[in-house]
Every structure is written in structure tokens, then in C-alpha cells.
Steps between C-alpha positions, in 0.01 A plus 500: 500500500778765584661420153212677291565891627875437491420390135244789417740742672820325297265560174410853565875599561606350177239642280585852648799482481440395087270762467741749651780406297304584149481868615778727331691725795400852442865606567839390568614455824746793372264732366298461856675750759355597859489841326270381206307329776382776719453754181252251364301448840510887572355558097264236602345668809548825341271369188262387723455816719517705222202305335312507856524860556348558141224255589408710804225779455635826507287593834613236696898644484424795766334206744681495832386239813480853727205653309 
């Protein structure tokens, strides 16, 4: 009875791991930099609060939690 999740769990490691190794790297390890890290997370949350804030009504801007 133990035998049939070690399999299952034996089958779904290998066919990630064949499924994973189809997928082209989207850079080189040398191309990838801490630099080139953070400058794409930081464009990322800036594109995303950038497209929040023009989302948001132009009346809600002057709201404040003390009025």
C-alpha cells in the first residue's frame, strides 16, 4: 500500500521535471545580473501603480482617513 504515493509522487517528479526541461531559458545565466534583477521588479511595480493610479477616479485622490 505505501508503494503507490511513492510511485505517483516518483511519476509526478519525472514528468515535471520533462516538462520543465522543454522550456527555452529566457536568459543566460550571464546576461542575468542582481542589477537586471531589481530594475525589472521595480519597472514591474512601477507598471502596476502607474496603471492603478490611472484606474482611480479623479475624486477619490484628495480622500484622506481624517476627513
Amino acid at each position: 500500500m505505501k508503494s503507490a504515493p511513492i510511485f505517483l509522487l516518483r511519476m509526478v517528479l519525472l514528468s515535471t521535471i520533462a516538462f520543465g526541461q522543454d522550456q527555452k531559458p529566457q536568459a543566460t545565466p550571464a546576461q542575468l545580473t542582481i542589477a537586471s534583477v531589481v530594475d525589472r521588479q521595480i519597472s514591474n511595480i512601477e507598471k502596476e501603480v502607474v496603471e492603478a493610479a490611472e484606474a482611480m477616479p479623479e475624486e477619490k485622490f484628495k480622500f484622506s482617513p481624517e476627513s
